[in-house]
N, C-alpha and C positions, 0 to 999 in steps of 0.2 A: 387681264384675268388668267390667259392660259400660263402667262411666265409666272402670275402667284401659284398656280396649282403644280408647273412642273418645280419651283423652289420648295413647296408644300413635300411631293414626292422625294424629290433628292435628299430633302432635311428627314424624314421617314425613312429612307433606306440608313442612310447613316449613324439613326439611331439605333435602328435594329441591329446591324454589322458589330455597334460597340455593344449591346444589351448581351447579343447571341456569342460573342469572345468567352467569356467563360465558362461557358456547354463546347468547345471547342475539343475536336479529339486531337491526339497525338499528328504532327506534324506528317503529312500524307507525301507520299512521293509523286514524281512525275508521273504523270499519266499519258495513255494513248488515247484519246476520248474520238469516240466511233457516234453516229447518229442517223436516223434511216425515218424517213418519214415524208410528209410536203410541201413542198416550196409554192407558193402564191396559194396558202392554204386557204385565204380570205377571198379566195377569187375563183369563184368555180370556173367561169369557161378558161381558166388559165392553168388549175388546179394541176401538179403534176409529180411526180416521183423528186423524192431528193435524197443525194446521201453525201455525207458530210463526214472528214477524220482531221482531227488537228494534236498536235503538241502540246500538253499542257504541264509548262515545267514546273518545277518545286521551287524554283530560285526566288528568294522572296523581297520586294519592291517594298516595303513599310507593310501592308497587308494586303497587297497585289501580287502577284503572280503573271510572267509572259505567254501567250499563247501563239503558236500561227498556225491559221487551217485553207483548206480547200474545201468547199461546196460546191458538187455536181449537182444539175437539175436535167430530167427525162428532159427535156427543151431542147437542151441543148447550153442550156446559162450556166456558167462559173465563175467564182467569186471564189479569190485566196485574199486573204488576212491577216494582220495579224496585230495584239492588241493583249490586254490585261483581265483579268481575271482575279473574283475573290471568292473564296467560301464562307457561307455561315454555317456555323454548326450549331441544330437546334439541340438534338441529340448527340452522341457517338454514333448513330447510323442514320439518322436522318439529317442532308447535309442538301444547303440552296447555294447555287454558284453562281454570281451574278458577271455577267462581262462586258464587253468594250473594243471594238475593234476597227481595224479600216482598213481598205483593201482596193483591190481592183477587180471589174467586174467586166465580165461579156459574153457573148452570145449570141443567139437569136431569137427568143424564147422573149418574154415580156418585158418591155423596155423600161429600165428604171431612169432614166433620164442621163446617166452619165457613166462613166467609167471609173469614178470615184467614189466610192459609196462608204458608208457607215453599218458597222453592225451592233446589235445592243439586243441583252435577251439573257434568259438565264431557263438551268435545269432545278426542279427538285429530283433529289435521288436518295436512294437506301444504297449507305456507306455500307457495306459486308465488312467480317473480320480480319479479312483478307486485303483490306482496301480499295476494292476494288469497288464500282458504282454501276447502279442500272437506276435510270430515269426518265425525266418525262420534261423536254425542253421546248422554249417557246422564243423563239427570234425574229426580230424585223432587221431591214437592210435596207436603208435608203440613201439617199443625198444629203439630207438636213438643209433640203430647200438651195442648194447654193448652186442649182443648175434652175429654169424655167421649167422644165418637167422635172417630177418628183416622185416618180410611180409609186416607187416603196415595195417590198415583198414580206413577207411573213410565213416561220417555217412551224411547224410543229413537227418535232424529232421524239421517238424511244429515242434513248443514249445510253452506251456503257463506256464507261470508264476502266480502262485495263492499265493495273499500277507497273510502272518502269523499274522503280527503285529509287533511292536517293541519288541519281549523278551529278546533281548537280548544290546538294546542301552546302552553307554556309557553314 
């Protein structure tokens, strides 16, 4: 039942990605993407500061995009990345960025079970004319079960997005 629901989810995103390609605005450059918010946001007694800045290049994979970031946690927990990224564009300024990454993880702060974790999560954000984004982003980070502990974290971030330019267009 849960692999029909997450094949249910995955077939739903991917429709949405191809429906939302033609509201697509002009070709956005690299970004500096900043994020400031909670880490184990689902967990009060663990509940703590986080803040988050990664790469998000322009170089384009089919309709992916590379990213690699750092996330600090008040804990003391860190987790660098690094992974793919898409945008939808529902609007020209209203824009969902869906991601995908993997990383290494540590600290001392809430034990996700391993030092190899997964990240998956996305921002809605208001694109400006300027290209530049402020939003409102939601990520989990776990193991994907492949360790016996699987604590998992979950952040909720503001984010802005500050455009680089094209350095790296096709």
């Amino acid at each position: 039942m849960r692999r029909s629901i997450t094949a249910l989810v995955l077939t739903g995103i991917c429709c949405l990605i191809t429906a939302a390609m033609p509201a697509r605005a002009a070709d956005d450059p690299s970004y500096l993407w900043v994020g400031a918010g909670t880490w184990e946001t689902l967990r009060d007694q663990y509940r703590t500061g986080e803040f988050d800045i990664a790469y998000r290049s322009d170089y384009k994979l089919w309709i992916f995009k590379p990213q690699a970031g750092l996330l600090a946690a008040a804990d003391g927990d860190i987790y660098g990345y690094a992974g793919l990224y898409t945008d939808i564009y529902w609007t020209s300024h209203i824009v969902t960025t869906l991601s995908a990454a993997i990383g290494g993880f540590g600290g001392h702060g809430f034990d996700l079970g391993s030092t190899f974790e997964f990240r998956t999560g996305g921002d809605m954000a208001w694109r400006f004319n300027d290209a530049s984004r402020v939003g409102v982003g939601f990520y989990h980070v776990s193991n994907a079960g492949i360790t016996a502990r699987n604590g998992g974290s979950e952040s909720l971030l503001l984010t802005y997005s500050y455009p680089l330019g094209h350095q790296f267009s096709q």
